[in-house]
C-alpha positions as CSV (number, residue, x, y, z in Angstrom):
1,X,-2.3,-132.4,-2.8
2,X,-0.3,-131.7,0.3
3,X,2.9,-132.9,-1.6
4,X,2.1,-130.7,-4.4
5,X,1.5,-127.6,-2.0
6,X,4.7,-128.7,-0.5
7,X,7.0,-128.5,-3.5
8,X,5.1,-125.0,-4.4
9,X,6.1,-123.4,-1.1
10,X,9.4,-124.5,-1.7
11,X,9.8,-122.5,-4.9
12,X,7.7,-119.8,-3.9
13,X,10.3,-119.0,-0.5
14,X,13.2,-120.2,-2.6
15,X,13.1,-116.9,-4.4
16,X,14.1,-114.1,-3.0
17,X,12.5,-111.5,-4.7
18,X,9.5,-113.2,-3.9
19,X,10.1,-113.0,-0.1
20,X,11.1,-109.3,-0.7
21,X,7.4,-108.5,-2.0
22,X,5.8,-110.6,0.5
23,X,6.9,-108.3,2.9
24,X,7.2,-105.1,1.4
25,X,4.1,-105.2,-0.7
26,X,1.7,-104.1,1.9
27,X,4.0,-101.3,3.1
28,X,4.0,-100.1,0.0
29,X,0.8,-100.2,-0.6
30,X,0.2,-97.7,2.9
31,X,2.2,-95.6,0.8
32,X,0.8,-95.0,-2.2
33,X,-2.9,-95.7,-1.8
34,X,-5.3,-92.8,-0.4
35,X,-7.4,-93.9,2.7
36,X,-10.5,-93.8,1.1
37,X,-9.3,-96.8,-1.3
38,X,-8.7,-99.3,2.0
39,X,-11.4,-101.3,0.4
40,X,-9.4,-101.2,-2.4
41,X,-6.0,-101.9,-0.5
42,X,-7.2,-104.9,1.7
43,X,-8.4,-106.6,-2.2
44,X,-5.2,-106.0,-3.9
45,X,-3.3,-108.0,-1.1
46,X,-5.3,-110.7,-1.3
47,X,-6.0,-111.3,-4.6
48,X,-1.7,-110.9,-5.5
49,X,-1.0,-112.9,-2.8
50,X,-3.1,-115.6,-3.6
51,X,-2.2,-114.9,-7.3
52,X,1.7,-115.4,-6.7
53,X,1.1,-118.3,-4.5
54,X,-0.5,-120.1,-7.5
55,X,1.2,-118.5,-10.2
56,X,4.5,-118.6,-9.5
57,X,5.1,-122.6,-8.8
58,X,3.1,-123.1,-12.0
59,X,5.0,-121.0,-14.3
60,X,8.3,-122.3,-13.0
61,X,7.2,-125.9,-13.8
62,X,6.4,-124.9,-17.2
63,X,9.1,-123.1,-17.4
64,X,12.1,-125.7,-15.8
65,X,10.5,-128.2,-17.6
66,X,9.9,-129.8,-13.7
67,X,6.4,-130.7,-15.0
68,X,8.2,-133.9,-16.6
69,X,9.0,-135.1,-12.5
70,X,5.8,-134.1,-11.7
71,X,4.4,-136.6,-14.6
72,X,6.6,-139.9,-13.2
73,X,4.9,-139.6,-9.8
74,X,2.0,-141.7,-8.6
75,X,-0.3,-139.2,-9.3
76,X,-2.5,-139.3,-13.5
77,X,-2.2,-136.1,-14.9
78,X,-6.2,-135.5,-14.0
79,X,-5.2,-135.5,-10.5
80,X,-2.2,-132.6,-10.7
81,X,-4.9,-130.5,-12.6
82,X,-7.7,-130.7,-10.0
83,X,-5.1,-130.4,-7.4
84,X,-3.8,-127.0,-9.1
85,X,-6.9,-125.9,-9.1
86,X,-8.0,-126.5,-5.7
87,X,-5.0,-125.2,-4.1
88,X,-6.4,-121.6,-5.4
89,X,-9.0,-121.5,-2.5
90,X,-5.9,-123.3,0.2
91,X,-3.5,-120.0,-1.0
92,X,-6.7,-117.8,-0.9
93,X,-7.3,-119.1,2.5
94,X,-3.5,-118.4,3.3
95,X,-3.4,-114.9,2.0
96,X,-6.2,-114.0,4.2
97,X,-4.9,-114.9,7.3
98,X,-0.9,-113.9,6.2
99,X,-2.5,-110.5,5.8
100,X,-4.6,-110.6,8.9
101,X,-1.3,-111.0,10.7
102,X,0.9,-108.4,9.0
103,X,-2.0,-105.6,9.5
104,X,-2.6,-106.7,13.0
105,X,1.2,-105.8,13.6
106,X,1.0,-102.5,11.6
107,X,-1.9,-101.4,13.6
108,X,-0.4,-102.4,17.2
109,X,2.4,-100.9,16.1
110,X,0.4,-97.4,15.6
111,X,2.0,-97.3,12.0
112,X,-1.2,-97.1,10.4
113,X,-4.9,-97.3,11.3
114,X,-6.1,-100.3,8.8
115,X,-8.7,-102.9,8.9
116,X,-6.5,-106.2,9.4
117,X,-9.9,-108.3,8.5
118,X,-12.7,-107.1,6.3
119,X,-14.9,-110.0,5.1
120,X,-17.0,-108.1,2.8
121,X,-14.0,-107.7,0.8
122,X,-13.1,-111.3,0.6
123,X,-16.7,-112.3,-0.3
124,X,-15.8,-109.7,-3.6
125,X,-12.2,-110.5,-4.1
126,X,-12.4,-114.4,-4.0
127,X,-15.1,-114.2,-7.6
128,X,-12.4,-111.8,-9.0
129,X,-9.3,-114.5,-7.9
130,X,-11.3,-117.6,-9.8
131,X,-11.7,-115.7,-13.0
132,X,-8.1,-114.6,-12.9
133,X,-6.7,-117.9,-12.2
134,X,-9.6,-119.4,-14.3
135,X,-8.4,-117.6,-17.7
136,X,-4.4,-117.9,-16.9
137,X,-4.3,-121.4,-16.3
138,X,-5.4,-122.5,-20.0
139,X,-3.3,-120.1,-21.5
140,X,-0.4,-121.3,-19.5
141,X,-0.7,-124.9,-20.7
142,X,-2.0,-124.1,-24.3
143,X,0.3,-120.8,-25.2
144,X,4.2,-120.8,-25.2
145,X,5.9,-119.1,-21.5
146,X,6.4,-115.6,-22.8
147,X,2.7,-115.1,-24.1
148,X,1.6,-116.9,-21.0
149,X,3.8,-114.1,-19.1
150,X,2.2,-111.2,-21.2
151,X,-1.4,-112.7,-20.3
152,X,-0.3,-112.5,-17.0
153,X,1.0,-108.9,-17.1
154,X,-2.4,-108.0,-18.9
155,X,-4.1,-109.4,-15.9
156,X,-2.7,-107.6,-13.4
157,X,-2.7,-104.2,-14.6
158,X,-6.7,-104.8,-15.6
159,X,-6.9,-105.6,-12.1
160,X,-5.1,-102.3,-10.7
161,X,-6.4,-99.9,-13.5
162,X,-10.3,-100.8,-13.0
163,X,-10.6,-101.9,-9.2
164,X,-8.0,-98.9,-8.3
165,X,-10.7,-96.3,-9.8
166,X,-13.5,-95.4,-7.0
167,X,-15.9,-94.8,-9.8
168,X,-15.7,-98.0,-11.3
169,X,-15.2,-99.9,-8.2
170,X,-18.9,-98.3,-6.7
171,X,-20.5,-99.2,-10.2
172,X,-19.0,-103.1,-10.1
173,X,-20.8,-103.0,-6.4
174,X,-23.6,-104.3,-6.9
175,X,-22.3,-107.0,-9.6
176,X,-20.4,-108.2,-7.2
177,X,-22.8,-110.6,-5.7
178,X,-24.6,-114.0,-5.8
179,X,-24.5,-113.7,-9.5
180,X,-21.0,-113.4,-9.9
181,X,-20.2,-116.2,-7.8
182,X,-22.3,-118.5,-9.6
183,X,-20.5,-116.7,-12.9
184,X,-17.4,-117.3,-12.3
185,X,-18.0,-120.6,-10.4
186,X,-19.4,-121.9,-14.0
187,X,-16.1,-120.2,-15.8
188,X,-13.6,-121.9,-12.9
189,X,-15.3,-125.5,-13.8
190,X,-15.3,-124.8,-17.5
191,X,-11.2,-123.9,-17.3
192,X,-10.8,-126.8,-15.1
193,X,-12.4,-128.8,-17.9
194,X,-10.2,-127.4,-20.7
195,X,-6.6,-127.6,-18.4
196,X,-7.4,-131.4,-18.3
197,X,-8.1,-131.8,-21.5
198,X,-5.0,-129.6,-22.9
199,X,-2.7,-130.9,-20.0
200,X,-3.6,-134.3,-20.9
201,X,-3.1,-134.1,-24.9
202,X,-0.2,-131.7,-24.7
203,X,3.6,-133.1,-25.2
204,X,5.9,-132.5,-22.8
């Protein structure tokens, strides 16, 4: 796995246009969000963070066709699945304390007065993260690149037009518990299940 996370970080920082949003995403986000959606703020980081950590590498292997060097390693294509998939929680883990960092500075700085850690947001951000990556993953390896890419699109602005709206964010409150975890635990093991089983009969 630590191979695998190794190769992604190299793409990931290889791009520059990825190390542009990395660190102008959050100013940005100072910018344009009101303070009473911070709750709303310190989610969005995380969860695109952790989304473009996983996301990216992936869709450039399907895309460069450097899934075909990933299948000649030591490694049965079982193994690279689980190992995608348990890199979500290593990049979610990541995000969190990237961010942690970067609002730390931005508060000691006196730019902005911002939580830098707020775990009750992580408890409900992390559920929303496993369905995300849960549903995008099988399309990626099932679909052609430029539907996968419109799923993905779809997924994001789902993400920023219902979790951006107060309203809506106070009613998915109290959903946003036990239940959902065990939800979208079941859904995470169930896409895991499926990636196998289309990574394993697809033809690449």
């Amino acid at each position: 796995m630590l191979g695998l996370i190794k190769k992604d970080f190299s793409v990931v920082f290889s791009s520059k246009s990825t190390i542009i949003f990395l660190l102008l995403y959050i100013p940005l986000l100072l910018f344009v969000v009101d303070s009473y959606q911070s709750d709303f703020m310190y989610m969005a980081i995380l969860f695109f963070y952790t989304y473009m950590f996983v996301i990216t590498p992936f869709s450039y292997d399907i895309t460069y066709k450097t899934i075909y060097m990933m299948n000649s390693l030591p490694i049965t294509k079982k193994e690279t699945v689980v190992c995608r998939y348990l890199s979500v929680f290593i990049y979610f883990i990541l995000s969190i304390v990237y961010s942690t960092v970067y609002l730390w500075i931005i508060n000691v700085l006196g730019i902005s007065d911002v939580d830098y850690f707020n775990l009750g947001m992580i408890k409900k951000v992390l559920p929303i993260i496993l369905v995300s990556i849960s549903v995008i993953f099988p399309i990626y390896l099932k679909f052609p690149y430029n539907i996968a890419r419109i799923a993905q699109i779809m997924i994001v602005m789902v993400f920023f037009i219902f979790l951006a709206n107060p309203y809506i964010m106070n009613r998915l409150a109290p959903v946003l518990n036990v239940n959902m975890y065990i939800a979208s635990s079941i859904l995470y093991v169930i896409s895991l299940l499926i990636s196998i089983k289309l990574y394993e009969s697809r033809d690449w």
